[in-house]
N, C-alpha and C positions, 0 to 999 in steps of 0.2 A: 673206433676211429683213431685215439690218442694213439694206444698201442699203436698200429698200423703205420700210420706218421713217424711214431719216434722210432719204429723197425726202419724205416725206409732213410730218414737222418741218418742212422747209424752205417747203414749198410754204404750209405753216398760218402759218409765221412773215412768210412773202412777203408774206400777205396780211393779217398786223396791222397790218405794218409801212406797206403800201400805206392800210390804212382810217386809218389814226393820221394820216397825211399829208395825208390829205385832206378829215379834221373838221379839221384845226388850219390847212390852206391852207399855214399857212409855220412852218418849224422846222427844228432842225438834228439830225445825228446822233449828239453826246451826251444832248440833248432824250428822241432816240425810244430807246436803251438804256437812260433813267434810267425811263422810263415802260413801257417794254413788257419788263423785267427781259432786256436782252437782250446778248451782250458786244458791245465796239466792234468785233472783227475780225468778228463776225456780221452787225452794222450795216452794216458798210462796204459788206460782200459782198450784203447784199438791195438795200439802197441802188443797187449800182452795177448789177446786173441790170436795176433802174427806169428807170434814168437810161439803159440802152440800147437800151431801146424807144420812150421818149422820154413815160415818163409824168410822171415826174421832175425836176426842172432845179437846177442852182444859181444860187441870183441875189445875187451879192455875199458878205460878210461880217457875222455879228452882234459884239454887244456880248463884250469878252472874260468869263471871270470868272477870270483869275488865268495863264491860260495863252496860248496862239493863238489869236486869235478863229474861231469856228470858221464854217463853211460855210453859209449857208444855203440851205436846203432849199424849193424851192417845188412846187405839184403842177400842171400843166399839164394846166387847166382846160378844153383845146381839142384834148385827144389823141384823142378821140371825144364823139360826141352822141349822147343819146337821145330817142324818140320819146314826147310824153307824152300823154295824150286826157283829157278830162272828160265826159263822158256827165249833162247835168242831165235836170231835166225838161220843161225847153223848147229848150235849146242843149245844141249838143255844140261843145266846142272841143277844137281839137285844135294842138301846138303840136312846135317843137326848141327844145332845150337843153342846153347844156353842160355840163360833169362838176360845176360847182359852182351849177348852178340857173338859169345865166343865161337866158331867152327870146331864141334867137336869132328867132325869126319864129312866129306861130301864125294861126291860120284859124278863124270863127264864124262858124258857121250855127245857123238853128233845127233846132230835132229834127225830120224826117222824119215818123218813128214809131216808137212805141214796140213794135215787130214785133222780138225780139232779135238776128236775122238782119236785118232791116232796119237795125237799128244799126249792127250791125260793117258791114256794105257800106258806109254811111253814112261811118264813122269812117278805114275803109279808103280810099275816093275820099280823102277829107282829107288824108288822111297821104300819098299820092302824089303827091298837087295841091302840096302843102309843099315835098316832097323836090325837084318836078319844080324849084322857084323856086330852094330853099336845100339844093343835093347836099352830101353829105359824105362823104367815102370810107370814114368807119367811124362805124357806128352801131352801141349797144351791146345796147341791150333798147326794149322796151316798157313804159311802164306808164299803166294806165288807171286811172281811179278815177269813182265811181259811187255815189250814194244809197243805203244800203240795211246791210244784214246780211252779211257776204262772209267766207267761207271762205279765208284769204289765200294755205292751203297749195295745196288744188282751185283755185283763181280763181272757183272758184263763187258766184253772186250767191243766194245761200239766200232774201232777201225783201226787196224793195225796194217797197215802198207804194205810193211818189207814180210808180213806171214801170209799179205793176202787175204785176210779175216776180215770180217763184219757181222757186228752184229751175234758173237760166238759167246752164249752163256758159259764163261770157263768155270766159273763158280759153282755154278749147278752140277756141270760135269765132273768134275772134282767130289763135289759133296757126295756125288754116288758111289766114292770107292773110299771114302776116308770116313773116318769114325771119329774123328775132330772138326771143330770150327772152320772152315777156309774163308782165306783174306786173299780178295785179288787187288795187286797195284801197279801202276804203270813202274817201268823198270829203272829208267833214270830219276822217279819221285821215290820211291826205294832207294835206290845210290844215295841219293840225298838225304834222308832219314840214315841208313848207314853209317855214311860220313860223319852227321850231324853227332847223334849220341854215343858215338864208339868210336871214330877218326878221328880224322884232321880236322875238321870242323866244331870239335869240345868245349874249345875255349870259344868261339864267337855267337851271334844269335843270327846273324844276314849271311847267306852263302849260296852258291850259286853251283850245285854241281852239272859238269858237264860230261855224257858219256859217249865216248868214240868206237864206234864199229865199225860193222859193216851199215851202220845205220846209224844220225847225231841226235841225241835230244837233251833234256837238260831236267833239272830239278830244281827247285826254288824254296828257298827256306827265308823266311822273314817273320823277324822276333821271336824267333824258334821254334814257330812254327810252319808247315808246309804250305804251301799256296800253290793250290789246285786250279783255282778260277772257278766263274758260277758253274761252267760245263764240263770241267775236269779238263780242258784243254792247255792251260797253261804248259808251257816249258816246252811245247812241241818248235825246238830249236832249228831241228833238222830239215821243215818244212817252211820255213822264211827263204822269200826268194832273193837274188844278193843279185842278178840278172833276169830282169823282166823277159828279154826276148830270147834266155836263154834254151837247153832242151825243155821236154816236158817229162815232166816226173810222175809216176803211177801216181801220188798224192791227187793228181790233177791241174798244181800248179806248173809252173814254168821257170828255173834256175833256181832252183833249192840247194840249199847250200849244203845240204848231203851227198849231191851230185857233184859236187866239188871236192869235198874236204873229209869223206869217210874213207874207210879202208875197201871200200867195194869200189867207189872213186881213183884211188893211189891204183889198184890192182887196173885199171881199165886205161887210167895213164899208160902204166908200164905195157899194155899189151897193145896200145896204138905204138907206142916208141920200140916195139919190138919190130913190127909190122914196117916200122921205116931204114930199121937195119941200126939200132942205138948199139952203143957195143957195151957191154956190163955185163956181170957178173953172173946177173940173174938167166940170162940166157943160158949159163951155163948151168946153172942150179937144175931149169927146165930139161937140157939136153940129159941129164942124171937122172930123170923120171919126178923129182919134184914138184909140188903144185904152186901153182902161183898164186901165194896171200900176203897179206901186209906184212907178216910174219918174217916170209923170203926174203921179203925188201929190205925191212929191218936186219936182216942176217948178211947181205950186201953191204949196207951201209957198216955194221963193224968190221968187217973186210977195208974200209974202204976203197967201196965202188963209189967213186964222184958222180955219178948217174943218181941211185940210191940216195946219195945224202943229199942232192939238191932237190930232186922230189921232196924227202921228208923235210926240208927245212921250208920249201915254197908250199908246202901242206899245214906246215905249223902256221907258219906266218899268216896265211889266209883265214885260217879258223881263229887264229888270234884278234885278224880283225872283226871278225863277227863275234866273238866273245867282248873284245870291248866295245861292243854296241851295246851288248848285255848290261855290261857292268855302268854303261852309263847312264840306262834304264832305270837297274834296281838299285843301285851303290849298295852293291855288297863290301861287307869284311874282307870277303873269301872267297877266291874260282878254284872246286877241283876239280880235275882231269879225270876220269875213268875211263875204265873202256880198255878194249886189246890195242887202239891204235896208243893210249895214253903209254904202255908197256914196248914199244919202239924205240928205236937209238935214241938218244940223249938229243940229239940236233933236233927233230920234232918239239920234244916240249919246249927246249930253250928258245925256241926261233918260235914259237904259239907264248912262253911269258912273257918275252921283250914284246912285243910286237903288243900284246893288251897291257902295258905298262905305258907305251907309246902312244897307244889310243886311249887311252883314259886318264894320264896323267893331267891333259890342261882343266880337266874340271874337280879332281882330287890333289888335296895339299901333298900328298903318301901315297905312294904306289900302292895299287893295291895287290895281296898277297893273293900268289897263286901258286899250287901244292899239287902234288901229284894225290893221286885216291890211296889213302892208309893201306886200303885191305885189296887194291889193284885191282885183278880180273873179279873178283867175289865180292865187290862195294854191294851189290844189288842184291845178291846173295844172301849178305848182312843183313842188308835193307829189309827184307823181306821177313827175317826174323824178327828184326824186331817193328817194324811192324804188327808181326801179329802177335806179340807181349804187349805192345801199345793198344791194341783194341781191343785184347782180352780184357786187360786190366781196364781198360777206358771202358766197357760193361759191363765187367761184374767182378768180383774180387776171387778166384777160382777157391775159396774155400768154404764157399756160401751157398 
């Protein structure tokens, strides 16, 4: 029974030691016993177990404080990769990357269909097509992430609106073509993990990512940690209604403010303002055989098409207001942007920061910062990576 016990101590201390190493990238081991309450001969000995697998490295010497400078500590960022996928509502990408977030290669396509078996085939081909380019002898898990309401423990996709799902074991389906782990997360709670330990978001612990599509939702990071809610519901942004007697939205509600202020929103402006005889740019674009996406709109407005830019700026500004509802909510650090619509003319974002700077400034002494997404169209992407380095290592230390 002692045995047993002091196996299972060791194995749980393996693995602080290991997660400690690897939010911090570089440090030494007085660092991780002054932080994880642990002795130095304890230290030494988890330490060197890492360093024999070769998760671990030393790279030089730090700064002394009074004694021998001690060792530093790095975590070897290329000891394995994982496989990460996005699942939108018009694309799926799918991508590798490294223990600490990096993209080494990824793959877009539009979405097939939105059949959930059609997906995973879909995502599947991808991710073999990737591997076929960029092999790697050890790959760690999977993680997907996807629109919707999700169950993080099942991988269950509970409701996802804009795919039309419920109730869609993605997890299970998955786990039937992959010979790794699979991690299912919602997509903008992914953006936000992302951000959080590889973006813009580094230096803070409160942040507040928001991501713009053809669908809006949001991710929620406090004390640097994610905040899911008891049902995994939080951050569903995009279903807050802003007009009660507004349309009705597939969600079920009524004036959702994704019916306003998404890029499927912008696209249904422009084709009522066409339908009334608007004159722009974009007309032209369409008479050329072009599709009409926020994309278009965006390529208008650097023309400038004054049509184009007053849309994006009366599109910023409106989501600005409902982001600083957000921020008067959580009082974050930090709002960032993702999403294809956050990748829009310039006028967008600026006229969405002023605008939550304006709404939230009477109850904040300091503006609060707002950032566009680090890694832009691929936040969730990231996300999804590292996610599933966070749940690996959050259950077992992979060399055990």
């Amino acid at each position: 029974m002692t045995t047993l016990y002091q196996k299972r101590v060791r194995e749980d201390n393996l693995r602080k030691v290991l997660r400690f190493i690897h939010r911090m990238g570089s440090t030494s081991r007085p660092a991780i016993a002054q932080e994880l309450h642990l002795s130095p001969a304890t230290v030494a000995s988890l330490v060197a177990e890492l360093e024999e697998c070769g998760l671990v490295q030393e790279d030089g010497l730090g700064k002394s404080r009074g004694g021998r400078k001690p060792a530093i500590l790095r975590f070897n960022a290329e000891w394995a990769w994982v496989v990460a996928a996005k699942v939108g509502v018009t694309r799926v990408r799918v991508g590798l990357a490294n223990l600490k977030g990096e993209l080494k290669g990824k793959r877009v396509e539009p979405l097939a269909s939105r059949n959930p078996k059609d997906v995973v085939y879909q995502v599947t081909r991808m991710v073999s097509m990737l591997l076929e380019e960029l092999p790697h002898p050890r790959i760690l898990g999977m993680g997907v992430c996807c629109p919707g309401v999700i169950d993080r423990e099942t991988g269950e996709v509970l409701k996802a609106v804009n795919l039309g799902w419920e109730n869609v074991p993605l997890k299970s389906l998955l786990a039937e073509h992959s010979p790794w782990p699979v991690f299912v997360e919602d997509g903008a709670d992914a953006g936000a993990l992302g951000e959080k330990w590889f973006g813009s978001g580094q230096d803070v612990e409160n942040l507040i990512y928001v991501v713009v599509g053809n669908g809006i939702g949001s991710g929620i990071i406090l004390h640097g940690e994610l905040y899911t809610g008891q049902q995994h519901v939080a951050g569903e942004f995009g279903h807050t209604s802003i007009d009660f007697s507004g349309p009705s939205c597939p969600c079920g509600n009524r004036g959702c403010l994704e019916l306003y202020a998404s890029a499927r929103a912008l696209v249904r402006r422009v084709e009522k303002a066409l339908q009334q005889g608007e004159k722009t740019l974009i007309r032209n674009f369409l008479e050329e055989g072009k599709d009409l996406t926020a994309e278009l709109v965006s390529e208008a407005a650097y023309l400038g098409d004054s049509f184009a830019l007053q849309l994006l700026e009366e599109t910023g500004t409106l989501l600005g207001r409902a982001i600083g509802n957000l921020v008067n909510l959580f009082d974050p650090e930090l709002v960032v942007i993702g999403g294809g619509l956050s990748l829009a003319h310039p006028v967008f974002f600026e006229s969405l920061k002023r605008t939550v700077e304006i709404q939230s400034l009477f109850l904040h002494r300091r503006p609060v910062a707002v950032r566009r997404a680090f890694f832009g169209g691929d936040s969730e992407l990231v996300g999804a990576a590292a996610l599933t380095v966070e749940r690996v290592f959050g259950e077992r230390v992979p060399i055990l």
